[in-house]
C-alpha positions in Angstrom: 0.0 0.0 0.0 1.5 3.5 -1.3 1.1 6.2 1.3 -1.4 8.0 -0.8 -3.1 5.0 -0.2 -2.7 4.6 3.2 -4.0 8.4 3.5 -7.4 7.3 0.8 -8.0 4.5 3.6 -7.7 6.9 6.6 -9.9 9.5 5.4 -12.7 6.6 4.3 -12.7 5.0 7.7 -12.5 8.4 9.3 -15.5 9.5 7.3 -17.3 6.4 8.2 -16.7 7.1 12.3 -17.0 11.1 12.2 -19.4 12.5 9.4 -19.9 15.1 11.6 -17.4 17.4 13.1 -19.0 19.7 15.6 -16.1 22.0 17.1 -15.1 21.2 20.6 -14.4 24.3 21.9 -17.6 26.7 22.9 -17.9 29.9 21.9 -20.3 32.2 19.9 -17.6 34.6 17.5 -13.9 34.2 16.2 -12.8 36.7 19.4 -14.7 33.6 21.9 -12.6 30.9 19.7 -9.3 32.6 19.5 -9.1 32.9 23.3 -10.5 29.4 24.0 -8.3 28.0 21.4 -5.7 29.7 23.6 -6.4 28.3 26.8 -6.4 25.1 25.0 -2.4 24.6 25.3 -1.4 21.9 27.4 -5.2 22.0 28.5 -8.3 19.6 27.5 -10.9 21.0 25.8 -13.3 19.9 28.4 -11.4 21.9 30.9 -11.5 25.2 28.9 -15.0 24.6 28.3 -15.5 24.8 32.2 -13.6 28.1 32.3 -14.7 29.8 29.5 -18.1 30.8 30.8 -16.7 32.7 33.4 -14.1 34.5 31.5 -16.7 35.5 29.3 -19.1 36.3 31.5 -16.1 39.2 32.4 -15.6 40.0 28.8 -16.3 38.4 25.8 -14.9 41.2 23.6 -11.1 42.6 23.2 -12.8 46.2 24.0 -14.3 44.5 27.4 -11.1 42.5 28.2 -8.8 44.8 27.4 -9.8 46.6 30.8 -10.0 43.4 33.0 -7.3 43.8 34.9 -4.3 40.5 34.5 -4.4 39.2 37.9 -8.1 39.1 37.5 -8.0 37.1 34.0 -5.6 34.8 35.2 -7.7 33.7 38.9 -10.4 32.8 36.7 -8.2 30.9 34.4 -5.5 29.5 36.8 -7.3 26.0 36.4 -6.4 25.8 32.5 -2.6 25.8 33.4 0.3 29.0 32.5 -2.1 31.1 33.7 1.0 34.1 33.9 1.4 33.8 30.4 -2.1 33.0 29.2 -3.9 35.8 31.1 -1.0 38.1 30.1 -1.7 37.3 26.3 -5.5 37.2 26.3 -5.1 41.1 28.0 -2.4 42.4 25.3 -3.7 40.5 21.9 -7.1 42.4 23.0 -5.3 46.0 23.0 -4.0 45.1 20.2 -7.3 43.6 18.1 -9.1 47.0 19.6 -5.8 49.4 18.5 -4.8 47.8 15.3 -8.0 46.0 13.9 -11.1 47.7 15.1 -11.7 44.8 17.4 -12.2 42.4 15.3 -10.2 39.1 14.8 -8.1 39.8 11.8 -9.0 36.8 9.0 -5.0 36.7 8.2 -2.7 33.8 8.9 0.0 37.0 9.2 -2.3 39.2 11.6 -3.0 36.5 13.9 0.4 35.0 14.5 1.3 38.9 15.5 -0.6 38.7 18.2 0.4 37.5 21.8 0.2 33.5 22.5 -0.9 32.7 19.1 1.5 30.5 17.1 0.7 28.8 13.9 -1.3 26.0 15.5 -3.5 28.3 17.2 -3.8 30.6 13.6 -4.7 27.7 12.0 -7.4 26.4 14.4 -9.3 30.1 14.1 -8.8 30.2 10.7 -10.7 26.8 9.7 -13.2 26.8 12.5 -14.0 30.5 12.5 -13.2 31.9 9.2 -13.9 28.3 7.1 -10.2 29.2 5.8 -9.0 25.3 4.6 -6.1 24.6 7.0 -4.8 21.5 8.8 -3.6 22.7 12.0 -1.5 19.9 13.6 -0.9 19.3 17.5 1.1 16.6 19.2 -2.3 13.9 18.6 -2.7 14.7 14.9 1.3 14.4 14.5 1.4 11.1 17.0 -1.1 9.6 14.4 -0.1 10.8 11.3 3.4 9.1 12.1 1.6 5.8 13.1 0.0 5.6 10.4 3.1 6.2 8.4 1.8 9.5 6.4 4.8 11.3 7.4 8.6 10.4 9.0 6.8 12.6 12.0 10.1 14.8 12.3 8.1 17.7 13.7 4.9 19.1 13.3 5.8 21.6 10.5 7.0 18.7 8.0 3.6 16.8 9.6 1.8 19.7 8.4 3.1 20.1 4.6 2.9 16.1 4.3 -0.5 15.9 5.7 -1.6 18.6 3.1 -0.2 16.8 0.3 -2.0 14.0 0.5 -5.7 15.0 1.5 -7.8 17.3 -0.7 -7.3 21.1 0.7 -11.4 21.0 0.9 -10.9 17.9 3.3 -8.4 20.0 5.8 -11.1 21.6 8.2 -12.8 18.5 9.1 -10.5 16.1 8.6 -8.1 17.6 11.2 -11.1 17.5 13.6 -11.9 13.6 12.9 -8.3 12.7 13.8 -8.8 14.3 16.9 -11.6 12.5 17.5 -10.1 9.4 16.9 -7.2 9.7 19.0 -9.3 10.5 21.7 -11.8 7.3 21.0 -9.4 4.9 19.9 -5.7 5.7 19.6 -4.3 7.5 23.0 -0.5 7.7 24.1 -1.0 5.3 26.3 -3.9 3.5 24.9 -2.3 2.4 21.5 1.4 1.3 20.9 1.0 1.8 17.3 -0.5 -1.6 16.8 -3.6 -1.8 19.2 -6.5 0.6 17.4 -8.7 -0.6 15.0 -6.7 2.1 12.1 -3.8 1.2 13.2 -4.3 -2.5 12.7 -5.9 -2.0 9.5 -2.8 0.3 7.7 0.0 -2.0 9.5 -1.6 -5.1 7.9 -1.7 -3.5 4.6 1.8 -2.1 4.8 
């Protein structure tokens, strides 16, 4: 089996589990999104999902938030983890939304990764789910599968990324990259799957 092949299979099976892709994160605009999105780091979604309301209760536009004072922003996010630097960045990118962009969340792969605590991953993620932009944001599950299942040599999450993108159609991206999440939550954990255990996994070793 080629990888292209491999990839065809994947995205079948994937269809077949997840036809629907609702996002996981809560939130009502691309300003809601982009600050749960960054709360997400080295946070489950579940998690954010309990914090969010509260935050947002506070402020739920850079205008608002850009006047909640840090310490404030970060008590009420503390349980999502680097609350310093989280509550630090949630303040600032909202000066700067309100300063630089009228308020609104720029729809710019450029704008966004200007602004504090947002990296590419986090760009990417606002850009599919709130803008419908195709990209195929990649975090440590997405690259963890994408190496099992021997799409890419799994290097880092960059070359991940550009392999990934290669091999599924570009109008695929936005929901694919949410049913491989789904799957390695369901099926194919760290700890749960040694590469060999899932049902996916099983099916491309054997035909490898």
């Amino acid at each position: 089996m080629t990888k292209q092949q491999r990839a065809d299979h994947v995205r079948m099976r994937l269809e077949g589990l997840y036809p629907e892709t609702p996002i996981p994160l809560d939130h009502k605009d691309p300003f809601t999104l982009l600050v749960a999105v960054l709360l997400s780091a080295q946070c489950t979604d579940v998690r954010v999902n309990q914090i969010t309301p509260a935050l947002f209760a506070r402020a739920d536009n850079p205008r608002d938030m850009m006047h909640v004072p840090v310490d404030e922003i970060r008590d009420i996010i503390r349980p999502c983890g680097l609350s310093p630097a989280k509550s630090a960045a949630i303040s600032n990118l909202s000066r700067i939304l309100v300063e630089k962009h009228g308020g609104e969340v720029p729809a710019s792969f450029e704008d966004l990764e200007e602004l504090p605590g947002v990296g590419h991953k986090t760009a990417s993620v606002v850009m599919a789910q709130a803008f419908g932009v195709p990209a195929f944001p990649v975090d440590t599950h997405i690259h963890r599968l994408a190496t099992r299942w021997k799409l890419t040599p799994g290097k880092n999450v960059v070359q991940t990324e550009r392999d990934l993108k290669k091999l599924f159609p570009r109008d695929s991206w936005n929901k694919l990259h949410l049913q491989i999440i789904f799957y390695g939550r369901e099926y194919c954990t760290a700890r749960g799957c040694n590469g060999k255990t899932c049902p996916l996994c099983r099916e491309v070793l054997a035909k490898t």
